[in-house]
C-alpha positions in Angstrom: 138.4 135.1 111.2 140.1 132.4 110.1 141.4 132.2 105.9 139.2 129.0 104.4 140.7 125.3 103.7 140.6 124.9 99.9 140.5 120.6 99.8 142.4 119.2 97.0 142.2 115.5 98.3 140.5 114.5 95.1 143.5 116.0 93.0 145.6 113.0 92.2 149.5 113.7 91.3 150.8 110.4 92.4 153.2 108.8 89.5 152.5 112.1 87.2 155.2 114.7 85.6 154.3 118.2 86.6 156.7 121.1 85.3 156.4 124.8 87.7 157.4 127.7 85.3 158.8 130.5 87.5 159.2 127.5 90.1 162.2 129.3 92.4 159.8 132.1 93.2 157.1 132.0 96.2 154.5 130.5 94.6 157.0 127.7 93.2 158.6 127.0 95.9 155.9 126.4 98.3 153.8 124.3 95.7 157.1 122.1 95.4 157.2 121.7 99.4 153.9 120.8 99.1 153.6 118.7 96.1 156.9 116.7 98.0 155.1 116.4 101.4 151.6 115.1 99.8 151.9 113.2 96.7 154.5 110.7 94.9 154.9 112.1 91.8 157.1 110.9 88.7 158.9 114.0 89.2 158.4 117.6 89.3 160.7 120.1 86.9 161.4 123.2 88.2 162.3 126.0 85.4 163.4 129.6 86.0 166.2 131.4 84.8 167.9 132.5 87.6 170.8 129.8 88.5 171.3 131.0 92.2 167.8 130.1 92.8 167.9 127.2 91.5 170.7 126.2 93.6 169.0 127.5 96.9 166.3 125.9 96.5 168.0 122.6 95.2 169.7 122.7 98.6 166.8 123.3 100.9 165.3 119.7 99.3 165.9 116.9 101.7 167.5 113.9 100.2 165.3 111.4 99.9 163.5 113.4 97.4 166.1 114.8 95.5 165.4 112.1 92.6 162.2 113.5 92.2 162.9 117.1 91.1 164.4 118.6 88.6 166.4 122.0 87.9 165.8 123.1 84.2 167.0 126.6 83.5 165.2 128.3 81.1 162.8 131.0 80.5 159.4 131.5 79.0 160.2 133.4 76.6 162.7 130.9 75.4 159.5 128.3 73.1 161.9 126.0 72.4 163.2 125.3 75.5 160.2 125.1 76.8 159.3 122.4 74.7 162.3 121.1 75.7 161.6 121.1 79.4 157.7 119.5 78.8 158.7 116.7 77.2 156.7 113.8 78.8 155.0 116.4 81.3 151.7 115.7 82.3 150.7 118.6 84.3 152.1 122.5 83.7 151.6 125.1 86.5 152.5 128.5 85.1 153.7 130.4 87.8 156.6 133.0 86.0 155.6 136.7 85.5 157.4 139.7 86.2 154.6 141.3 88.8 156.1 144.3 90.0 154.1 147.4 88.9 156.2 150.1 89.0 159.2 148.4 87.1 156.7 147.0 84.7 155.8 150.8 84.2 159.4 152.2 83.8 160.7 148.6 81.8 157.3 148.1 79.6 158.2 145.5 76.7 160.9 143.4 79.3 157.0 142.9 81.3 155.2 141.9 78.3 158.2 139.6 76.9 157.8 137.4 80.1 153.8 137.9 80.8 152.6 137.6 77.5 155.3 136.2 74.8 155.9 133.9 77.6 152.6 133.0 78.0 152.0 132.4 74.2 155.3 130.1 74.4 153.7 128.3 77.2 150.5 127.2 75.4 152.2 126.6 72.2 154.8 124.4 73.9 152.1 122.1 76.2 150.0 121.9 72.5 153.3 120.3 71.1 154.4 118.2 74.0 151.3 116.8 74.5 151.0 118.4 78.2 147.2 117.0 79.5 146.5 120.4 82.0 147.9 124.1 82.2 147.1 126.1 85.1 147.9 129.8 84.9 148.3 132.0 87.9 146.9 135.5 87.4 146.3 138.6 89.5 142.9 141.0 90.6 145.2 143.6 88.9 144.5 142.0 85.7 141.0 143.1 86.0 140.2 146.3 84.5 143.5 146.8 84.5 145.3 150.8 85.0 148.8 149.2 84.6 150.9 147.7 82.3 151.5 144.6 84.9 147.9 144.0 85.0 146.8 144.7 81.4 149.8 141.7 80.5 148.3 139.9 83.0 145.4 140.3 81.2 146.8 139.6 78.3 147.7 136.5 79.2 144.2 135.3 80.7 143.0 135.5 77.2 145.6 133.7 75.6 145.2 130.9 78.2 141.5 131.1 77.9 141.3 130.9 74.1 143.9 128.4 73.9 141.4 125.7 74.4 140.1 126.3 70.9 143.9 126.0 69.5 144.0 123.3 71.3 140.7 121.3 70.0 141.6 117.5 69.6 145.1 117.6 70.9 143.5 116.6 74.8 145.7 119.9 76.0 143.3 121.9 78.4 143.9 125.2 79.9 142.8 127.3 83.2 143.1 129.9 85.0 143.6 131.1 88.8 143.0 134.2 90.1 143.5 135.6 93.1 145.2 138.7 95.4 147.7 139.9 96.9 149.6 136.9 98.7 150.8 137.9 102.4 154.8 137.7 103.0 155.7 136.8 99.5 159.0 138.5 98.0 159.0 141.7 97.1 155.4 142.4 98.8 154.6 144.7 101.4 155.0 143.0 104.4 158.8 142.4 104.3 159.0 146.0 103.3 157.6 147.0 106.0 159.4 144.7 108.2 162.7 146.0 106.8 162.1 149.5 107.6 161.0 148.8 111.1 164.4 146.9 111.6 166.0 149.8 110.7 164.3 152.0 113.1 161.6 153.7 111.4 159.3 155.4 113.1 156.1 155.7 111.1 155.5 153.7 107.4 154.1 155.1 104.4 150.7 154.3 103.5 149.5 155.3 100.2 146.2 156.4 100.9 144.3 155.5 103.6 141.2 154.5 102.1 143.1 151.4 100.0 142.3 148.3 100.6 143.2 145.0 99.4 142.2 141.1 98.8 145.3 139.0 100.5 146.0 134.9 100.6 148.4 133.2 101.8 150.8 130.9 100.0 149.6 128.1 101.5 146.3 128.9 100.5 147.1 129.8 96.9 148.8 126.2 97.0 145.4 124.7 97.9 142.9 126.3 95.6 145.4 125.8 92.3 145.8 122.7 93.1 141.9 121.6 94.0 141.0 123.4 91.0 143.0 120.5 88.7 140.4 118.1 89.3 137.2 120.2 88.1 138.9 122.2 85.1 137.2 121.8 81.8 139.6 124.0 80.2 138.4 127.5 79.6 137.6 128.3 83.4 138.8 131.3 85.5 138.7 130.2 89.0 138.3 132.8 91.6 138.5 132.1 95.2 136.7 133.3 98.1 139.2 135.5 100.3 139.0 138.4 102.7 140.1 142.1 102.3 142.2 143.8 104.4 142.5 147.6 105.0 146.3 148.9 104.4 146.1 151.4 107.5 145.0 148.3 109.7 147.7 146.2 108.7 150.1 149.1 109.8 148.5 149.1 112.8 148.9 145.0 113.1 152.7 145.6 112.5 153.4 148.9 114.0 151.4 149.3 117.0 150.6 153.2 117.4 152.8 154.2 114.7 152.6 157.5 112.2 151.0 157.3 109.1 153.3 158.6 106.3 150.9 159.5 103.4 153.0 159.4 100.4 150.2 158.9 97.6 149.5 156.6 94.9 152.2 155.2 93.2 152.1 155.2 89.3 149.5 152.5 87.9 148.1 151.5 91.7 144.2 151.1 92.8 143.0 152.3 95.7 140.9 148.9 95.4 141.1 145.7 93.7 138.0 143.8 91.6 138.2 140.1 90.6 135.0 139.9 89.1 133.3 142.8 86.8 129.5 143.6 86.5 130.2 142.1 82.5 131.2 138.9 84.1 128.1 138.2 86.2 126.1 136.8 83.2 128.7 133.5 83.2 129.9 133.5 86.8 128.8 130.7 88.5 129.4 130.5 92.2 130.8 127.3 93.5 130.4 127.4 97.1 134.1 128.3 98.4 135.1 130.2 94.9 133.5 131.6 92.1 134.1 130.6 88.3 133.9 132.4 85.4 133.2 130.6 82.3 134.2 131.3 78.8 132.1 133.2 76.3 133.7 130.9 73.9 131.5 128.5 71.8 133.8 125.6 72.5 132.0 125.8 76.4 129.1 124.0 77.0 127.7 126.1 80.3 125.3 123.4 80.9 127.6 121.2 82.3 128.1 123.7 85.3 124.4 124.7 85.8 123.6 121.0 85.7 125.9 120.7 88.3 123.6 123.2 90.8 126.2 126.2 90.7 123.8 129.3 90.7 124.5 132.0 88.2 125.6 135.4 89.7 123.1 138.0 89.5 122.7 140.9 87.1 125.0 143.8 88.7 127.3 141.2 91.0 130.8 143.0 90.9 133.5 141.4 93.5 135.3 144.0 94.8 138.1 144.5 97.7 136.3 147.6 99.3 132.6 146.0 99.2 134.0 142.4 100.0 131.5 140.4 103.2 134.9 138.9 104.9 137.4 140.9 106.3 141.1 140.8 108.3 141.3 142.4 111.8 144.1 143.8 113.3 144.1 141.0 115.5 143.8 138.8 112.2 146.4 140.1 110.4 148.7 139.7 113.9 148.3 136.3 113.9 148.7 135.7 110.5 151.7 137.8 110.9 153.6 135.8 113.4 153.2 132.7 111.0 155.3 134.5 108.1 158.9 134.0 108.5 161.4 137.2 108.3 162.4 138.6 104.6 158.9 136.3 103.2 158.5 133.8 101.8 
């Protein structure tokens, strides 16, 4: 199979500001590379606290489009800086979180500083600057969420998703993306595995075998955050259409013949993932290439989307990792393998 072409050519960012919290990360850096190679945009502000990653990245930026971007350090937790940072800022992509789930575990109040102070600080900061849209990345782990990473990523939907009622009036509207896993980012599995291989391992540990998983790639999670800008209402969850992948096969992608280590489930991990619960169905609306779950809010009219011809989901629809209709192959994943670069993304 082949992962689906999310079309944002109806997302205009020519001559507009757009600000990228966590913007030194995966997510931010590809989504700068691609705002760069497809729009002209006023500029683009790149915040994150870490200065070494700001100058990395400032460096991989070819000239002739250095004018365009800009390095604010800063953090989300940090409202006033923010505010700061969005002055004049047309479009916010919220891309910061601390996502890994067994530090968020062991280090729980730094997690829900960033992923939900933070988040608070974001929407209270775009209300006062003025900021037009707000986009929010979020995870399948914040869906009935066993962790701490994804109940403050849950956290955080909600925040985002009642913000449009804080924001009545102001013209501020807020979204939200969710999506999995994303193949060859940092700190993910792949470069993991990669690493031990380079040190000579012989077999990789596998959690359980049964787990399975719902993976994009960046490029991908580029495209679909940035087509959804141009339908947002403010209040929407957008969920994309992606395939699952079984962790044993992408061993087998990676490691040809290798052993298995079983090693078990680490603290706070699914054996599979869900995006979209039974209690959502009522108000999810499927859109063709994702799905989109409305608000339960009464500042949504759901009218506007039914109008539209998006069929409601039916009664007992669940989207699920393990009962998912599109999944990776071996031979899938090796091809999507060979486009990742080594150490990720």
């Amino acid at each position: 199979m082949t992962f689906a072409s999310f079309d944002h050519s109806a997302t205009d960012l020519n001559g507009k500001s757009i600000l990228i919290t966590g913007g030194t990360g995966s997510f931010g850096k590809t989504l700068l590379k691609h705002i760069l190679a497809h729009y002209s945009p006023r500029r683009v502000i790149i915040l994150a606290r870490g200065e070494y990653n700001h100058y990395l990245l400032q460096n991989s930026i070819e000239a002739k489009d250095r004018k365009r971007v800009r390095f604010f350090i800063g953090d989300v937790r940090d409202q006033d800086r923010l505010i700061m940072a969005m002055r004049g800022v047309d479009i916010v992509v919220h891309a910061a979180a601390q996502k890994q789930v067994p530090l968020a575990e062991y280090n729980p109040f730094e997690c829900i500083r960033t992923n939900v102070i933070g988040a608070e600080n974001v929407v209270q900061a775009s209300i006062r600057a003025g900021v037009k849209q707000v986009i929010a990345l979020s995870t399948d782990k914040a869906v009935n969420p066993i962790n701490l990473y994804g109940a403050s990523k849950l956290a955080s939907d909600k925040i985002f998703v009642a913000a449009n009622a804080l924001a009545s009036g102001t013209g501020t509207r807020f979204c939200v993306v969710r999506y999995g896993n994303v193949l060859g980012s940092r700190g993910s599995v792949i470069p993991f595995f990669r690493s031990l291989l380079k040190d000579g391992a012989t077999e990789l540990p596998v959690t359980d075998e049964r787990m399975t998983r719902f993976w994009i790639t960046l490029d991908q999670a580029v495209a679909f955050t940035l087509s959804c800008l141009p339908i947002m209402r403010g209040g929407e969850i957008f969920v994309p259409k992606i395939p699952s992948m079984r962790i044993v096969d992408l061993v087998e992608a990676m490691a040809p013949g290798s052993t298995q280590k079983i090693v078990g489930i680490r603290p706070g991990e699914k054996l599979h993932e869900i995006m979209i619960t039974e209690h959502s169905a009522s108000h999810t609306l499927d859109m063709g290439d994702r799905y989109v779950i409305d608000p339960e809010w009464s500042f949504w009219d759901r009218r506007d989307h039914v109008e539209d011809g998006y069929p409601t989901m039916p009664e007992g629809f669940e989207y699920t990792s393990d009962k998912n209709d599109t999944w990776l192959t071996v031979e899938d994943l090796r091809a999507v393998l060979a486009t990742i670069p080594e150490g990720g993304e």
